[in-house]
C-alpha positions in Angstrom: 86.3 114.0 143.0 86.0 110.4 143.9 86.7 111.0 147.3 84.0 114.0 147.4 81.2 112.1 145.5 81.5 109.1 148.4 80.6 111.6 150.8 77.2 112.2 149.5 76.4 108.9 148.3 73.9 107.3 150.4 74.8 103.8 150.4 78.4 104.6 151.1 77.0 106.4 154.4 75.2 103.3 155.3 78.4 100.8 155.0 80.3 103.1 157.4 77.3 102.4 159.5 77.3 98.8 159.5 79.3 95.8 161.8 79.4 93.8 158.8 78.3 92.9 154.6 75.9 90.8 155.9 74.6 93.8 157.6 74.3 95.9 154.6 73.0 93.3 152.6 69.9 93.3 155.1 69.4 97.1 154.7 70.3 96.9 150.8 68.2 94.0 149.6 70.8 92.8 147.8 74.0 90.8 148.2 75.7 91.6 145.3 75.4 94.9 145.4 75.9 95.0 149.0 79.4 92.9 148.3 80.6 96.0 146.0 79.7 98.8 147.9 81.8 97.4 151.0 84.6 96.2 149.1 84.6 100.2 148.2 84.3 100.8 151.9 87.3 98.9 152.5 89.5 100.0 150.3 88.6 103.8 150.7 87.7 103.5 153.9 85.7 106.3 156.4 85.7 109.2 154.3 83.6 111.3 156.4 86.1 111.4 159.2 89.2 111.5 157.1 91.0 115.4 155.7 91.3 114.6 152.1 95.7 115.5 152.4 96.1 112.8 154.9 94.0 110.3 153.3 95.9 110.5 150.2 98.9 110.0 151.6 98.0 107.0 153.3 95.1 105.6 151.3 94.3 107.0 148.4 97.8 106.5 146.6 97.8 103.0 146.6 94.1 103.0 145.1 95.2 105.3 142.0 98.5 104.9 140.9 101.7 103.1 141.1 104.0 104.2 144.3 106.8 104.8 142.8 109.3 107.2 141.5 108.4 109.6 138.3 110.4 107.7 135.4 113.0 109.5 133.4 115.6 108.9 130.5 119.1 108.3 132.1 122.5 107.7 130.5 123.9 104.3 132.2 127.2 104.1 130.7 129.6 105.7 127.8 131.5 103.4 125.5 134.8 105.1 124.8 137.1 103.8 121.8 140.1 103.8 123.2 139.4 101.3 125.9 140.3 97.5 126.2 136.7 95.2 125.3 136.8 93.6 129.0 137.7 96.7 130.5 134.4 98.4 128.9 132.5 94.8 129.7 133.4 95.4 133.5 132.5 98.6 133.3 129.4 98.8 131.7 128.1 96.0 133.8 128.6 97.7 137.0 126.7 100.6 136.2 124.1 98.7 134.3 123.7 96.4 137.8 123.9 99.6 139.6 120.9 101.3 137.6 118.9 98.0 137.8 119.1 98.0 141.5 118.9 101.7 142.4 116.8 103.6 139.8 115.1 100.9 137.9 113.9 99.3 141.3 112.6 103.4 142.4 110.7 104.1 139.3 108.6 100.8 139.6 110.0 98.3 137.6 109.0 99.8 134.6 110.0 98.1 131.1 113.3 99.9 129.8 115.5 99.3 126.9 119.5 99.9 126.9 120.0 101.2 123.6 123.5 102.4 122.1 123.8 106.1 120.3 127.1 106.6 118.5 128.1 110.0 119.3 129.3 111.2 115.9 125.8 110.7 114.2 124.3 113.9 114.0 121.5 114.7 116.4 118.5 114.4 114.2 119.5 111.4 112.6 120.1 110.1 116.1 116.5 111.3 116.9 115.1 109.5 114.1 116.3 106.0 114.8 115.5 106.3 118.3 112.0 107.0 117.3 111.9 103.8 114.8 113.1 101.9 118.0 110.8 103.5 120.3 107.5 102.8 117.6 108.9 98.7 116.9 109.0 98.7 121.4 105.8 100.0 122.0 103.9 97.4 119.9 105.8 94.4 122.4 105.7 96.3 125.5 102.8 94.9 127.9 100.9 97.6 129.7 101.3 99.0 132.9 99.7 97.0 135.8 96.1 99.1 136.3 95.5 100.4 139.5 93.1 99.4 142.1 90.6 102.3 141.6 90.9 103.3 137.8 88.8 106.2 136.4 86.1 105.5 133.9 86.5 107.2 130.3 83.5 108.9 129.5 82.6 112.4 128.5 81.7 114.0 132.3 83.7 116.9 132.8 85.0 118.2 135.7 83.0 121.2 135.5 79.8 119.3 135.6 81.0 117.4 138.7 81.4 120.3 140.4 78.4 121.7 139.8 76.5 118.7 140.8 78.3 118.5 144.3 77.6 122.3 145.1 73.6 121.5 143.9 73.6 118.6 146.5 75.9 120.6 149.7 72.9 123.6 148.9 70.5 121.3 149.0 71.5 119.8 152.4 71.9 122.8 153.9 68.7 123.8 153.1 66.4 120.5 152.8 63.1 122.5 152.7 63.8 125.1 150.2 62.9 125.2 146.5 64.8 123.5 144.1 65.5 126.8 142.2 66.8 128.8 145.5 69.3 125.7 146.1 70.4 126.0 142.0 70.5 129.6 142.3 72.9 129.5 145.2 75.0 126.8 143.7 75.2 128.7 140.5 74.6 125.9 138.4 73.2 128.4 135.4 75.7 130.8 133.3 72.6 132.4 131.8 70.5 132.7 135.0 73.0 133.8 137.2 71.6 136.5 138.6 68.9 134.8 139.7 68.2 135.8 143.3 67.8 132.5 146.2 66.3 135.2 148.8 63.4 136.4 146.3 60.0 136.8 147.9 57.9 133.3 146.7 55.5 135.6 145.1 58.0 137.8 143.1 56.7 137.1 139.5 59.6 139.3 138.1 62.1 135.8 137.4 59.1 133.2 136.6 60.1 131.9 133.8 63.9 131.9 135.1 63.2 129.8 138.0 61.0 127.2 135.9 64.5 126.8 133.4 66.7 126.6 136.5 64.6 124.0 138.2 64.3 121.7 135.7 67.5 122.2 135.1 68.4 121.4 138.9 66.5 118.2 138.6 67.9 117.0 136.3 71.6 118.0 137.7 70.3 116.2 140.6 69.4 113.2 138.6 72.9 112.8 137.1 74.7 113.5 140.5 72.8 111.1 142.7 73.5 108.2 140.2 77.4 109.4 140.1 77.6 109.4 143.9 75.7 105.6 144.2 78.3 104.2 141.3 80.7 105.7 143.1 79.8 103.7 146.2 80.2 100.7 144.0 83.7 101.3 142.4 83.0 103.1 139.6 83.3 106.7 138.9 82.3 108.8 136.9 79.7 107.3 136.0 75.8 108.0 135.3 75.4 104.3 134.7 71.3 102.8 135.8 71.2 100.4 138.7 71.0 100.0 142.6 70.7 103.2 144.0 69.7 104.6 147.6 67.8 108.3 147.3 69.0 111.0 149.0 67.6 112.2 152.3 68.7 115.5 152.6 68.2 115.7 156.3 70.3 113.4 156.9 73.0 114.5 154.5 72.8 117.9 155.3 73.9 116.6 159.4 76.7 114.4 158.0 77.5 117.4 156.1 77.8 119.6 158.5 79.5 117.0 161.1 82.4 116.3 158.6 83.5 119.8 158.0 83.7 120.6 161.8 85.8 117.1 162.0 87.9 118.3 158.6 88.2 122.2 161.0 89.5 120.1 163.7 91.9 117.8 162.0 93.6 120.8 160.0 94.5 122.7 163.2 96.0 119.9 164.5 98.3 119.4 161.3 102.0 121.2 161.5 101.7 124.3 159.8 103.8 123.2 156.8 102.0 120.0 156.1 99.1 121.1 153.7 101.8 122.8 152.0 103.8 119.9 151.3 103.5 118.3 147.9 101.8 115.2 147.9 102.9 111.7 147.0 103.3 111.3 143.2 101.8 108.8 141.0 
């Protein structure tokens, strides 16, 4: 969703069409705010020209998340009662160095703890100190490095995100239509979904519909233009006031329109296997 909401964000459209910061500064008025939007641009680089399964590969990975294996429990070594002390010492060491630099080193680095289970405890007794070591280990442990690109916690849902992108792609497609056509398409409105985008202007059956759907729209419009220009500075999602460049829906509609023939063109050229591929974990 942070990849989508750069594509319609109108200053991230203008730092893929400048030399330099200083050049954005110029058409931004503003340095600072010009020094965050391409420090975006850099890190998450064209987005317009990029297929979204290939940039996350290569990009957008590194910006989210920790490369690195998924971490798991594993049993290092058994200590067996009938064998010598240095015998077990040896033993246990060489798996335990073995672990360190195979496994540990694959799942990151992560903080682990060696712990020892005698076997003849009975399994929820087991369980329950484990857990009392787990709870006293969690208070000490330090956190896990933060990624580049973290996600803001707020209350936007997903579904609201969506909703906002298919207002603005309906939009842009259509700059000179009314608001409520564009809503209607992008069937932003459970209650007023059947209201109909190719209605004669003078229809008066849906008035009162398509006064609810437009303000509605507008505001919808509101949220998702200031989610897009925050995302152009690092921070998403977020609704946050400050620096923003409007939309010009002629000109987004082109870019639009441009990227998906470029996203056509790069997906035919892919081996037919690789959009089935799973993707890099986190």
């Amino acid at each position: 969703m942070f990849f989508e909401y750069l594509r319609i964000s109108p200053s991230y459209l203008l730092a893929t069409q400048c030399k330099n910061v200083g050049e954005l500064a110029k058409r931004l008025g503003d340095k600072k705010d010009a020094a965050r939007v391409w420090q975006t641009y850099c890190d998450f680089g064209n987005v317009f020209n990029a297929l979204f399964v290939t940039w996350w590969a290569q990009t957008g990975i590194h910006l989210f998340g920790v490369k690195s294996e998924r971490p798991r429990v594993a049993q290092i070594a058994q200590l067996h009662g009938g064998v010598s002390v240095d015998d077990l010492a040896a033993d246990c060491g060489l798996k335990l160095n073995q672990y360190i630099a195979g496994d540990h080193v694959g799942q990151g680095r992560r903080d682990c703890m060696v712990v020892s289970i005698p076997l003849n405890l009975t399994r929820a007794t087991a369980l329950k100190q484990l857990k009392a070591i787990l709870d006293a280990a969690e208070k000490l442990s330090p956190p896990m490095p933060a990624s580049p690109h973290g996600l803001v916690n707020n209350k936007l849902q997903q579904k609201r995100l969506m909703r906002g992108l298919r207002l603005v792609y309906m939009k842009a497609a259509r700059p000179k239509e009314e608001m409520w056509r564009a809503a209607a398409r992008a069937r932003i409105s459970t209650v007023h979904r059947s209201l109909n985008p190719l209605a004669a202007r003078k229809d008066t059956k849906e008035v009162e519909a398509r006064r609810i759907v437009t303000i509605m729209a507008s505001r919808l419009m509101h949220d998702t233009h200031l989610i897009a220009e925050n995302a152009a500075r690092g921070i998403f999602p977020s609704m946050a006031a400050g620096a923003a460049v409007p939309f010009d829906f002629e000109v987004l509609g082109k870019q639009l329109a441009q990227m998906r023939k470029e996203e056509e063109r790069q997906k035919q050229a892919l081996p037919a296997k690789s959009m089935k591929n799973k993707l890099p974990t986190s």
